[in-house]
Backbone as CSV, one residue per row, in Angstrom:
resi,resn,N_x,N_y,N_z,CA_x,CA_y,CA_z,C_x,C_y,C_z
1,UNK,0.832,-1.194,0.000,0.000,0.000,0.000,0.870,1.248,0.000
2,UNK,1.605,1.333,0.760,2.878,2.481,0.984,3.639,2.396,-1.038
3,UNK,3.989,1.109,-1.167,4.563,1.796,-2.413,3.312,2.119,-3.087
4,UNK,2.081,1.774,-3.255,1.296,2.338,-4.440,1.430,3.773,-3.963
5,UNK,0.863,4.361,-2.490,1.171,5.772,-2.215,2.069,6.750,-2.927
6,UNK,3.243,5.852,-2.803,5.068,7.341,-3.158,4.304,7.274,-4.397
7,UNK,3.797,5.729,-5.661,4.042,6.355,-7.203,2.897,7.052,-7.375
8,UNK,1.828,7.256,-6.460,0.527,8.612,-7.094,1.452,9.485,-6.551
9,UNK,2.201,9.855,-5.584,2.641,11.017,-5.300,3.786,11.460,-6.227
10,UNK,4.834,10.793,-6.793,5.741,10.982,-7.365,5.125,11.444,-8.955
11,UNK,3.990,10.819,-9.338,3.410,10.539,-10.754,2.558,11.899,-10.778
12,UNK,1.701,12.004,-9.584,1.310,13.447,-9.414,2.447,14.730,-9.542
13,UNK,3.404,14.695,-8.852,4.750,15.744,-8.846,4.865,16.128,-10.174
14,UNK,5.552,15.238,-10.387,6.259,14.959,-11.951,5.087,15.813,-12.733
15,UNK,4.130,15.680,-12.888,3.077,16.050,-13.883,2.851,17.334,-13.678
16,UNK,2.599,18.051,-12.714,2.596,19.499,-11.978,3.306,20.272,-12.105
17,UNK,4.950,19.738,-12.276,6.160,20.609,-12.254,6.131,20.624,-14.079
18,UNK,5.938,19.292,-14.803,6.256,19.836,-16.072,5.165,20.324,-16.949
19,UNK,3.977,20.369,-16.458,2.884,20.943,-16.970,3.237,22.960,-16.967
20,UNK,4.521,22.998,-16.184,4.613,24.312,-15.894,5.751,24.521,-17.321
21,UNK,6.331,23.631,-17.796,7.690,24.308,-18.477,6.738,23.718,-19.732
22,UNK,5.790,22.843,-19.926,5.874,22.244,-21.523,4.659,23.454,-22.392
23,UNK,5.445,23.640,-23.177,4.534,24.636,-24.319,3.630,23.893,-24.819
24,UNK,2.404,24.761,-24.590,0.868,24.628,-25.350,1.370,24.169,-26.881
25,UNK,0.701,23.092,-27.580,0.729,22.738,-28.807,-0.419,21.618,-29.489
26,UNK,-0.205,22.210,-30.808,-1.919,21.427,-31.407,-1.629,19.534,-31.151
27,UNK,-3.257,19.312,-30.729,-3.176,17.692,-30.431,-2.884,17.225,-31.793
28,UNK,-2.084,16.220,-31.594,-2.397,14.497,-32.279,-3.723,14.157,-31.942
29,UNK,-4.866,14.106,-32.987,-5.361,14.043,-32.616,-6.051,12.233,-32.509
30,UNK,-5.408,11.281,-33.496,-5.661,10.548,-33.138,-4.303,9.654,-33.382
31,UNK,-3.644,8.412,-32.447,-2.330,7.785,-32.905,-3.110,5.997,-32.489
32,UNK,-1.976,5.274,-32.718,-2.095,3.894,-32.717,-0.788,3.463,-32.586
33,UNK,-0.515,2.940,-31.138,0.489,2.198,-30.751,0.598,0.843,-30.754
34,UNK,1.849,0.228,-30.814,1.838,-1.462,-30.745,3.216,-1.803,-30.829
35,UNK,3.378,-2.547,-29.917,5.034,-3.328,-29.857,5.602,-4.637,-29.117
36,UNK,6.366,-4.342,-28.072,6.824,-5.779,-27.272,7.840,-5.799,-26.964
37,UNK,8.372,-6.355,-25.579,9.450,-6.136,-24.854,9.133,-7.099,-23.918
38,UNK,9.942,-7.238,-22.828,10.154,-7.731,-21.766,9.098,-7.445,-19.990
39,UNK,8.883,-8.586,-19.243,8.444,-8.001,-17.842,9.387,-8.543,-16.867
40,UNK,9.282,-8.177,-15.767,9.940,-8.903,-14.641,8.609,-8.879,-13.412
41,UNK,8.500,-9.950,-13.151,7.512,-10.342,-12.055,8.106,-10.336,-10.819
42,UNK,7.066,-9.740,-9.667,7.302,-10.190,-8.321,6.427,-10.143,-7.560
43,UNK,6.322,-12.331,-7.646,5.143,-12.843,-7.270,5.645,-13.755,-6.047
44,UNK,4.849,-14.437,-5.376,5.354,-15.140,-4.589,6.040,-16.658,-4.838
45,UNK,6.461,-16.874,-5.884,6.575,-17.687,-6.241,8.143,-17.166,-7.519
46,UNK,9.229,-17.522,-7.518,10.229,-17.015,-8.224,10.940,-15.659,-7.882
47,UNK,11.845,-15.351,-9.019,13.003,-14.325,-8.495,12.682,-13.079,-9.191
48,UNK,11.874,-12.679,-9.795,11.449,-11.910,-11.230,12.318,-12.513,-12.204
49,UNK,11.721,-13.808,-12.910,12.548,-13.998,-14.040,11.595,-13.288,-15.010
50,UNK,12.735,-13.004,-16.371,11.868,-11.771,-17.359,11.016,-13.145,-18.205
51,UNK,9.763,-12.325,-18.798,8.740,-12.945,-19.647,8.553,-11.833,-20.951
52,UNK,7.632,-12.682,-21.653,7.594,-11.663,-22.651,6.706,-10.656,-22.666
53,UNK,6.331,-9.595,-23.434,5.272,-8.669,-22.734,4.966,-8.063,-24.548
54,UNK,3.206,-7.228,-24.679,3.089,-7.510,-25.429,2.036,-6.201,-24.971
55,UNK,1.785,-5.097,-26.127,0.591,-4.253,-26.051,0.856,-3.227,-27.329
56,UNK,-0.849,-3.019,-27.601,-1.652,-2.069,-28.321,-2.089,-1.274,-27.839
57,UNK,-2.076,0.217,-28.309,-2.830,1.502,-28.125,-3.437,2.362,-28.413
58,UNK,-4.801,2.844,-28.560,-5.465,3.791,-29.232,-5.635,4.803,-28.475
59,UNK,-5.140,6.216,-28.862,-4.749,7.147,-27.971,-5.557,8.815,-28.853
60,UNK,-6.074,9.288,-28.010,-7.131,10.152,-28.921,-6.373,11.599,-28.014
61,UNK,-5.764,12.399,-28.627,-6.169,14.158,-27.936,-7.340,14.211,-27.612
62,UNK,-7.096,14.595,-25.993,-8.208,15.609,-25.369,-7.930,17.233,-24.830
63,UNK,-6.673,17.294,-24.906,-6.424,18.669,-24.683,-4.575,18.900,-24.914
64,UNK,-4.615,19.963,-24.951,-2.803,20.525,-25.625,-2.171,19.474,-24.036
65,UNK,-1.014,18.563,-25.118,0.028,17.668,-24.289,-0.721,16.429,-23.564
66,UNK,-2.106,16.379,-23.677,-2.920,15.757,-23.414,-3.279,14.693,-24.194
67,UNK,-3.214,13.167,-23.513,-3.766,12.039,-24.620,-4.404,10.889,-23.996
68,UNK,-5.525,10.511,-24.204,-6.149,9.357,-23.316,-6.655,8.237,-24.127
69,UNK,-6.974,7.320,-23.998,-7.251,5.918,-24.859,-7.095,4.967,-24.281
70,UNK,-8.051,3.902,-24.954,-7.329,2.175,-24.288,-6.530,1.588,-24.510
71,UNK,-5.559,0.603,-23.692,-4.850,-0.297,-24.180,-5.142,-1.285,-23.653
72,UNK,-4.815,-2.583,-25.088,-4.648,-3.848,-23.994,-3.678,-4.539,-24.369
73,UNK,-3.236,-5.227,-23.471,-1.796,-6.045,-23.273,-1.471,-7.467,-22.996
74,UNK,-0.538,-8.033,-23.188,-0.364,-9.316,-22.478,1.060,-9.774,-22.158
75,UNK,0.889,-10.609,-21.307,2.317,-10.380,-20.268,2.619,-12.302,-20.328
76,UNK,3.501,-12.723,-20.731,4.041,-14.319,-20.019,4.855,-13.893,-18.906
77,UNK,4.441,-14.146,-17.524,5.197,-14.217,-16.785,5.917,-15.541,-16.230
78,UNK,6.817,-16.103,-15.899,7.273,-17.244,-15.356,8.226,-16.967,-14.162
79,UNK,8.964,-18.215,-13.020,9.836,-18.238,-12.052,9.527,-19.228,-11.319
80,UNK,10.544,-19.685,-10.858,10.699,-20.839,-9.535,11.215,-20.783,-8.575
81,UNK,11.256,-21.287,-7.754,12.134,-21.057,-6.358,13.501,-21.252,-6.549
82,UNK,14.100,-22.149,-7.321,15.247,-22.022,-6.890,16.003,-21.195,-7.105
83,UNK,17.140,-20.885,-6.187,17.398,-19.663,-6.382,17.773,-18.214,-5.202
84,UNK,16.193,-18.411,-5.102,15.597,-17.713,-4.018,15.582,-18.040,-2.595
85,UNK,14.615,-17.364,-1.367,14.974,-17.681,0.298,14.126,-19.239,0.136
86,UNK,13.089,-18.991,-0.524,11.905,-20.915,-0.643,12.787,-21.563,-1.495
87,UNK,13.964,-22.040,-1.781,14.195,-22.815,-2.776,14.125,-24.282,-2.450
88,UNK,14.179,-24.767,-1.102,14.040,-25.743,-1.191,12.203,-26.115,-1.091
89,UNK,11.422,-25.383,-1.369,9.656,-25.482,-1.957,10.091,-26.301,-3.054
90,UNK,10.802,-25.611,-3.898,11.107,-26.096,-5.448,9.627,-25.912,-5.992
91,UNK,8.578,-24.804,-5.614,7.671,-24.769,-6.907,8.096,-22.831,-7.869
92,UNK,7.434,-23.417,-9.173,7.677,-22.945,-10.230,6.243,-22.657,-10.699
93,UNK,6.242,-21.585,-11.845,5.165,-21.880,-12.368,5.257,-20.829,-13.499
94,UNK,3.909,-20.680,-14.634,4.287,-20.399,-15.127,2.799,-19.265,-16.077
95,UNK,2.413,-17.863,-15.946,0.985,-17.279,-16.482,1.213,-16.529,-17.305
96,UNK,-0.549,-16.430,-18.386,-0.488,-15.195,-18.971,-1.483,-14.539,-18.161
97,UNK,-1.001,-13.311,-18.826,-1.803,-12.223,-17.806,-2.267,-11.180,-18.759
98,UNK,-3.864,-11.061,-19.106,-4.133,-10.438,-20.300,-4.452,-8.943,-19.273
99,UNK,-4.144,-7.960,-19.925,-4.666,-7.050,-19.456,-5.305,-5.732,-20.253
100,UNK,-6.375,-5.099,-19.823,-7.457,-3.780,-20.031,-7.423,-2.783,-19.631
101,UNK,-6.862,-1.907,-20.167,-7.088,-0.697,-19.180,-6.896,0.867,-19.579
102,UNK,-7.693,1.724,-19.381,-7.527,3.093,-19.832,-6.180,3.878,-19.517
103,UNK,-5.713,4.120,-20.396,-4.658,4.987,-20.393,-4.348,6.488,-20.884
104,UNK,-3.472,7.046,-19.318,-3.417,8.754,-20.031,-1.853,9.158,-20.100
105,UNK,-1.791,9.851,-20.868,-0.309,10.189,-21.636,0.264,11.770,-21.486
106,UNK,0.779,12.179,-20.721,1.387,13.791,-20.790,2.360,13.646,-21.848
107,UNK,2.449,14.797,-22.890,3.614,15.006,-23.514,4.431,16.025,-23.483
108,UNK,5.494,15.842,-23.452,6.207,17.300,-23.220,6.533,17.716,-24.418
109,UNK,6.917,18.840,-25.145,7.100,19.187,-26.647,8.176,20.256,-26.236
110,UNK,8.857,19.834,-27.219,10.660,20.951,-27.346,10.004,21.658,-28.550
111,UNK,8.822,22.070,-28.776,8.610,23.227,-30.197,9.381,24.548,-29.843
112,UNK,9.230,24.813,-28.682,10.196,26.237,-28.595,11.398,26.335,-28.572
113,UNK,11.881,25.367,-29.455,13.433,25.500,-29.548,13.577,25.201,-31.117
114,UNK,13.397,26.490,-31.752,13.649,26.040,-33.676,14.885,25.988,-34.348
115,UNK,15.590,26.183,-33.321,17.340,26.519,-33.413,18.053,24.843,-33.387
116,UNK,16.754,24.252,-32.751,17.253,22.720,-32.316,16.898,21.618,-33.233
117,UNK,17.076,21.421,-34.223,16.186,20.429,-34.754,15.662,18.885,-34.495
118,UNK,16.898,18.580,-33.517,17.451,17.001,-32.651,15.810,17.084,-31.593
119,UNK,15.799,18.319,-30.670,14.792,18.490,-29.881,13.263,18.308,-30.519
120,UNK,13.270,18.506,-31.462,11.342,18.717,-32.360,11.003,17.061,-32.540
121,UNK,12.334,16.398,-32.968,12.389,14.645,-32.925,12.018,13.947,-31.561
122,UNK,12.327,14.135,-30.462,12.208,14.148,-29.185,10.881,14.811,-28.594
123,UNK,10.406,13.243,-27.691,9.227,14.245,-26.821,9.026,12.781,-25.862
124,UNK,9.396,13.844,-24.271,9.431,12.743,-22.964,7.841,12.609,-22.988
125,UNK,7.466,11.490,-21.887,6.228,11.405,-21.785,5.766,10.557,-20.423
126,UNK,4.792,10.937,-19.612,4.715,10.354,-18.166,3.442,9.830,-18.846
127,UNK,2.954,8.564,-17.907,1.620,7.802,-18.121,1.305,7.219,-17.199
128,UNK,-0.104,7.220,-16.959,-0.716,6.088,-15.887,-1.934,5.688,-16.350
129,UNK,-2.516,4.579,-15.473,-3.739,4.051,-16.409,-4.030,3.073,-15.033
130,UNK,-5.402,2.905,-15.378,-6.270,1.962,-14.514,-6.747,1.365,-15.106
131,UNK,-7.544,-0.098,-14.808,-7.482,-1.181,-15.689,-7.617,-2.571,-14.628
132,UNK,-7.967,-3.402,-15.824,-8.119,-5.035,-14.760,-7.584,-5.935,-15.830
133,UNK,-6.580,-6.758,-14.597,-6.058,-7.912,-15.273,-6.823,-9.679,-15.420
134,UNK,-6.656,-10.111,-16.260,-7.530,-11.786,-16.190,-6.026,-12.671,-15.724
135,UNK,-6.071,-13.394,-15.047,-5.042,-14.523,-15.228,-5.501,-15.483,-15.695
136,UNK,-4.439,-16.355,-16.015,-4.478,-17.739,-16.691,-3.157,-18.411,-16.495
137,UNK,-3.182,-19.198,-15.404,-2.087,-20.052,-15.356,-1.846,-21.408,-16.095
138,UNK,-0.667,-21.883,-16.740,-0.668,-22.541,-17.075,1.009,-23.031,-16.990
139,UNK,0.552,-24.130,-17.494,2.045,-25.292,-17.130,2.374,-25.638,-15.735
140,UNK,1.704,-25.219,-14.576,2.019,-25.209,-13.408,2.165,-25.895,-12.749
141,UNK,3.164,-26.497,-11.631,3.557,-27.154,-10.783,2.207,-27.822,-9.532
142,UNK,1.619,-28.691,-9.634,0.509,-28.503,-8.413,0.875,-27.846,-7.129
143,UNK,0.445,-26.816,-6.393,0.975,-26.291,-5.209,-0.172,-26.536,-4.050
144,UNK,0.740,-27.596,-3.288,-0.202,-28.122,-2.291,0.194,-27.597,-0.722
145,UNK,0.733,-26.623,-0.646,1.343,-26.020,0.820,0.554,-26.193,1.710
146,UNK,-1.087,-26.280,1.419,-2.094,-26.264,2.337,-2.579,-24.619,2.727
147,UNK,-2.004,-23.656,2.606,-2.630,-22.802,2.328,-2.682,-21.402,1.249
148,UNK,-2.890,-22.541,-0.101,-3.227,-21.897,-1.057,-4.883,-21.435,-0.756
149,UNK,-5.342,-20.017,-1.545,-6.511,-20.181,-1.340,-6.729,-19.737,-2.835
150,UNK,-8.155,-20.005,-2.679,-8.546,-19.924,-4.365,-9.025,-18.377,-4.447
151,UNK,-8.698,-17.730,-5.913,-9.107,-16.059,-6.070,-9.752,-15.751,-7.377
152,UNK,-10.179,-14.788,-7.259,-10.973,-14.211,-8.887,-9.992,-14.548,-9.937
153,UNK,-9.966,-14.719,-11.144,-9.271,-14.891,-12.284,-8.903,-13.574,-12.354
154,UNK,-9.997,-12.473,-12.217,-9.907,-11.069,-12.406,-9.192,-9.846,-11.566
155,UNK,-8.644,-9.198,-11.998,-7.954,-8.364,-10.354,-7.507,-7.036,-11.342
156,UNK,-8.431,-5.327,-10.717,-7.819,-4.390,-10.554,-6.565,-4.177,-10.717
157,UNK,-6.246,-3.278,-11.544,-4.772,-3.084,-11.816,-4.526,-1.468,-12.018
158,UNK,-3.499,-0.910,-11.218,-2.963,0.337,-11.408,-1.441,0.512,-11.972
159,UNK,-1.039,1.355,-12.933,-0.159,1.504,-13.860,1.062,2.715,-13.853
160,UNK,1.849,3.123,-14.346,2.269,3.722,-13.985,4.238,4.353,-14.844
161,UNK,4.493,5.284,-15.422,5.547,5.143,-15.660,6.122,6.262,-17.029
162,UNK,7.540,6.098,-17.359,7.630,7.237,-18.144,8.362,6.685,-19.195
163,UNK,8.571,7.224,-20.584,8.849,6.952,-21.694,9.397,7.865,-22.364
164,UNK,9.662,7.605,-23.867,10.946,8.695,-24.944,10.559,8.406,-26.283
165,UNK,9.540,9.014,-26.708,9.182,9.065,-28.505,10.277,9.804,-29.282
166,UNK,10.514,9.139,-30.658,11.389,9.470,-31.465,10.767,10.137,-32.690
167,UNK,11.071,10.524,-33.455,10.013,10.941,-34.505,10.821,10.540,-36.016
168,UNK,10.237,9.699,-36.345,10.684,8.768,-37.671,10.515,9.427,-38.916
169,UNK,8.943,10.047,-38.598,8.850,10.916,-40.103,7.791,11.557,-39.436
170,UNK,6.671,11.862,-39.766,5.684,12.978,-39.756,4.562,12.429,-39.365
171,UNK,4.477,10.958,-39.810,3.624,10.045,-39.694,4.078,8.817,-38.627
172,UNK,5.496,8.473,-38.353,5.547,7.249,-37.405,6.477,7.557,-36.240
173,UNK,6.473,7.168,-35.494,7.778,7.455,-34.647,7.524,6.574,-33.782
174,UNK,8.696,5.986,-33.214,9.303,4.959,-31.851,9.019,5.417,-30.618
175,UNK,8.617,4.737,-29.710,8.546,5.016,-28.695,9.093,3.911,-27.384
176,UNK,9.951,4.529,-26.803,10.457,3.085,-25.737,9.393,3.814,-24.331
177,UNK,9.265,2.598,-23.360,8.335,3.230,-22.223,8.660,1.865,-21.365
178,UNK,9.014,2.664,-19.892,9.270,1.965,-18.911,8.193,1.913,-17.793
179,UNK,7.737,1.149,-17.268,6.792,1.523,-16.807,6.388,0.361,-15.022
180,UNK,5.467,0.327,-14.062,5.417,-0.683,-12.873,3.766,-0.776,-13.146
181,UNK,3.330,-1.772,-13.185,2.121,-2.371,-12.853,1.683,-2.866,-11.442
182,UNK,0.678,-2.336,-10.280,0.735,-2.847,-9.238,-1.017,-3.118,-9.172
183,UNK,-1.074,-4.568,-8.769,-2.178,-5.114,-9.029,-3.036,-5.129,-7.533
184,UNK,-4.297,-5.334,-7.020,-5.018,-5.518,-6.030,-4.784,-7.402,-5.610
185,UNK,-4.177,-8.211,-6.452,-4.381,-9.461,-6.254,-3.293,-9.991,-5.677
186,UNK,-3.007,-11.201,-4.979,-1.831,-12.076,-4.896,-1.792,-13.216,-5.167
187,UNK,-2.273,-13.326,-6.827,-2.589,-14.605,-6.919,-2.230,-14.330,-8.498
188,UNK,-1.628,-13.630,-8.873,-1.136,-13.474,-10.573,-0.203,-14.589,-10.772
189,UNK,0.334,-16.097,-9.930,0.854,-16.933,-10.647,0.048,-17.846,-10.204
190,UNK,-1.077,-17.567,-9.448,-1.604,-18.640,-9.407,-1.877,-19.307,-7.876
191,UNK,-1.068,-18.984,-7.180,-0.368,-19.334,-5.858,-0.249,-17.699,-5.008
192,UNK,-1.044,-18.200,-3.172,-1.010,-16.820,-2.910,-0.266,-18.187,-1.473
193,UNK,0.175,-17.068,-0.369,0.262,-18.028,0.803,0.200,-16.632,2.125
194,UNK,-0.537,-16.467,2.521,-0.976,-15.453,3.387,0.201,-15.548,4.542
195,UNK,1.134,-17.007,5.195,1.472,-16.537,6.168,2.559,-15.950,5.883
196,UNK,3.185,-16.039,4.361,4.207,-15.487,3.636,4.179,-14.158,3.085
197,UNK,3.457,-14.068,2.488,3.303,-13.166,1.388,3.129,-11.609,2.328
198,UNK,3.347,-10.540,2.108,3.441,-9.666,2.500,2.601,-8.437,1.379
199,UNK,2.605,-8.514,0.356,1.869,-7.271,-0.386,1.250,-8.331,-1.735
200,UNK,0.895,-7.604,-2.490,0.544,-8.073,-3.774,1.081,-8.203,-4.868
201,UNK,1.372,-8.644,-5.989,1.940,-8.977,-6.627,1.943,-7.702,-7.479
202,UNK,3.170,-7.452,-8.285,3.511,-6.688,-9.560,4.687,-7.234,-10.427
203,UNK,4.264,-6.078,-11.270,5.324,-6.690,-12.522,5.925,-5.050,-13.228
204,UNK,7.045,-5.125,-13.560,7.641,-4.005,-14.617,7.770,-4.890,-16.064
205,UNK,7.981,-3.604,-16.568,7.682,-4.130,-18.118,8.615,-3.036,-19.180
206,UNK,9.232,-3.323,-19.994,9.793,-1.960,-21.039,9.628,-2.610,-22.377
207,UNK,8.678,-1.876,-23.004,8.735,-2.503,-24.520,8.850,-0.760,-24.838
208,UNK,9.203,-1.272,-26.518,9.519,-0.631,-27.986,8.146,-0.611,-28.411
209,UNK,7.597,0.238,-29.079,6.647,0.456,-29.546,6.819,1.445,-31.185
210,UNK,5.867,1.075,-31.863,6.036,1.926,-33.238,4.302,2.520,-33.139
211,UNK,4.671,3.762,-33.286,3.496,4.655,-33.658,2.894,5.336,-34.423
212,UNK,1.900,5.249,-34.955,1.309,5.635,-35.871,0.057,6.747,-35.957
213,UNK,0.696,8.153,-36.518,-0.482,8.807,-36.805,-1.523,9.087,-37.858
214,UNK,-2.812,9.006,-37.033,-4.021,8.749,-38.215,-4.285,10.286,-38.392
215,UNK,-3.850,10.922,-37.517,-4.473,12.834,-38.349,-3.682,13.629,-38.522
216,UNK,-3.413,14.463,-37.815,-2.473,15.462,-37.933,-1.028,15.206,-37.794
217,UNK,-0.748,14.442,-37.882,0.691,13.933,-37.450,1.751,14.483,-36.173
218,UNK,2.562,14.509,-36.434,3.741,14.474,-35.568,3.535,15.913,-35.253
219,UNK,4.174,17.179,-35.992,3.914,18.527,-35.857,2.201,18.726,-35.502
């Protein structure tokens, strides 16, 4: 609970201070993201070994530096004990984790620098999003500790994180984005154990993304 706290507070900051330096400029008004990269899990079960990670985005202007839309995603997460403080448990396991969720996008814009041309290519960007994840475990180890308990497939999810668009041409540009997912559940591999477990499960994630504008483009 304490870490979800610092990242609304830090995610709030961040947004306040650069809402003060980034120049007013006309929306994009509509883009389409999609790419894939890597997660690292930390579930009760493994060390964060990385999985693959996977998402789409439809992102509409609602106001100057302003961008909101859905995405949805999907995550292989995997890990086992060994390794780790449970290694002699020796369980492993192994989920996908589809996820839904609305997403909002600050952009910062270097237009007031025409002297720069490197800067107009460049534009940082903070994001967060709310949303619910489905699990689906599979390949999994039976985990009989005795106090597994059984949970929704479904679980609340809060988002969070910052990124670096490139600008390719007028029409596409790259975008890398780092970002923490922290979920309401402790059961995203499948396996929760209450006298262990201490918070809920999350995952980080950094994919590459290629973007695409459907209106006004880049400028």
């Amino acid at each position: 609970m304490r870490v979800k706290l610092h990242m609304l507070l830090i995610i709030g900051w961040l947004g306040t201070g650069i809402s003060i330096y980034a120049q007013r400029s006309q929306n994009q008004k509509y883009s389409i993201e999609a790419g894939g990269g890597i997660n690292l899990s930390y579930f009760d079960v493994g060390g964060g070994s990385p999985g693959m990670s996977f998402s789409g985005t439809m992102l509409f202007g609602i106001a100057d530096n302003w961008m909101l839309g859905p995405e949805v995603g999907f995550h292989h997460t995997r890990g086992q004990d060994s390794g780790t403080p449970n290694e002699e448990r020796a369980y492993e396991y192994k989920s996908n984790i589809f996820e839904l969720k609305l997403k909002g996008v600050f952009v910062i814009r270097f237009n007031q620098y025409p002297h720069k041309p490197w800067k107009r290519k460049l534009r940082p960007r903070i994001f967060a999003g709310l949303g619910v994840l489905q699990v689906q475990p599979v390949q999994n180890q039976q985990l009989t500790a005795g106090s597994t308990e059984e949970h929704l497939p479904v679980a609340p999810v809060f988002c969070g994180g910052i990124g670096l668009e490139y600008a390719i041409s007028n029409t596409f540009s790259l975008v890398l984005e780092g970002g923490s997912s922290f979920s309401t559940s402790d059961f995203l591999e499948g396996y929760t154990n209450l006298e262990n477990s201490s918070a809920n499960d999350m995952f980080h994630s950094m994919l590459l993304k290629l973007t695409y504008y459907l209106s006004t483009g880049w400028n």
